[in-house]
C-alpha positions in Angstrom: 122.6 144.6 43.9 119.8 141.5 43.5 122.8 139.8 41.7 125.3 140.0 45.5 122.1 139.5 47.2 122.1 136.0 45.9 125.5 135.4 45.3 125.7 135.8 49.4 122.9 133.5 50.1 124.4 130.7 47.9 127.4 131.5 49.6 125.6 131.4 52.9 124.1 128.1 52.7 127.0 126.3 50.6 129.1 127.0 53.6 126.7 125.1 56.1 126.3 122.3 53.4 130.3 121.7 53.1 130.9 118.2 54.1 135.2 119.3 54.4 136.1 121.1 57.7 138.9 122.9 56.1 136.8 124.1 53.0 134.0 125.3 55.4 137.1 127.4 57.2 138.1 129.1 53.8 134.8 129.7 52.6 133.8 131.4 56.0 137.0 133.5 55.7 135.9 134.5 52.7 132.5 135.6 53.2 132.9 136.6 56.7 135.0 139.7 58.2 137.3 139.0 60.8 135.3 140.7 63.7 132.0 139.5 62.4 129.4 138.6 64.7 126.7 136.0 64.6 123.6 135.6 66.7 121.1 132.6 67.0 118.9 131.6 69.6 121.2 130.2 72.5 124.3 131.8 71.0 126.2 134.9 70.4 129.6 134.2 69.1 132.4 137.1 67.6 134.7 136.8 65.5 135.6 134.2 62.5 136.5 131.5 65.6 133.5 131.2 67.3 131.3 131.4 63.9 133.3 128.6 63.0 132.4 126.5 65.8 129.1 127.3 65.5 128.7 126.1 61.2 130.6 122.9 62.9 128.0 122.4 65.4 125.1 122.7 63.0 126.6 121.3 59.9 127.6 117.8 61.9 124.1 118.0 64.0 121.8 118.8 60.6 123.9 117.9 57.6 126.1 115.1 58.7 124.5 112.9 61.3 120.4 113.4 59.9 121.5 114.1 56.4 119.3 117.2 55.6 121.0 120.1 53.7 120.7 124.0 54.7 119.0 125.5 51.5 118.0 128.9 50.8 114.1 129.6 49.4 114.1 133.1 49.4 116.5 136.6 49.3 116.1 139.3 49.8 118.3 143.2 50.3 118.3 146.6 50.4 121.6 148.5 50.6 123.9 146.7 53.1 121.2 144.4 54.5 119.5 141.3 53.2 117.5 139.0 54.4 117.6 135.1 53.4 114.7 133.3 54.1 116.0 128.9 54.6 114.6 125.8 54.6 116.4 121.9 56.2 115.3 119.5 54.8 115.6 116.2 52.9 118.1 117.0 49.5 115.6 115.1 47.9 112.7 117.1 48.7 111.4 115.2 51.9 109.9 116.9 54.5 111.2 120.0 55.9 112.5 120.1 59.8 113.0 123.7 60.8 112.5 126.9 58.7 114.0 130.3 59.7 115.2 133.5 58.7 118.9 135.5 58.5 119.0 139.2 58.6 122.3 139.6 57.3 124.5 143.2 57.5 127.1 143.9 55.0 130.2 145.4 56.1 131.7 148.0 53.0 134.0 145.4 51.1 131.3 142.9 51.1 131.5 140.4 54.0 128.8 139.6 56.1 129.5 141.8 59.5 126.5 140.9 61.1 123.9 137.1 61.1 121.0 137.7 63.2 119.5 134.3 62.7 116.3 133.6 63.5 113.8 130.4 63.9 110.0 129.7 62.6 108.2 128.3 65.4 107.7 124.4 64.5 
């Protein structure tokens, strides 16, 4: 299981990192269920529509207008839950800007069911 552990997480993050709207709505379609839910400080969205709005908000606030990138440092499961530990930051190594942590649950084909994001204090 390490292996889909990590395989999710570069998923995950790649997802975030996608500069093309419509490749970040096929990737999320694939590594999301349909009634998936994702929860963050400030937001609670369900289903593949409102998870969608919310990688847009973050990828064009993090990755598109400062430039950082959404990277991964650490995974981490046990059976249908894992836990990805991330990083933004600089793609060249710069300084880092917010740290946090996913607990993510697996539904049985796979897709992430559940995100419970949540943030390092700064």
């Amino acid at each position: 299981m390490p292996h889909l552990y990590d395989e999710i997480a570069r998923r995950w993050t790649a997802i975030w990192n996608e500069t093309d709207r419509e490749s970040r709505l096929k990737q999320a379609t694939a590594i999301w269920a349909d009634d998936a839910s994702h929860y963050a400080p400030g937001f609670i969205g369900h289903g593949l529509d409102q998870i969608n709005d919310r990688v847009d908000a973050a990828h064009n606030r993090f990755v598109k207008q400062a430039g950082f990138n959404i990277r991964a440092i650490d995974v981490a499961g046990y059976g249908d839950v894992l836990r990805v530990l991330w990083e933004i930051g600089s793609p060249e190594g710069g300084p880092v800007v917010a740290r946090g942590s996913e607990v993510i649950v697996l539904a049985e084909d796979g897709k992430i069911l559940r995100d419970y994001q949540f943030n390092d204090p700064q």
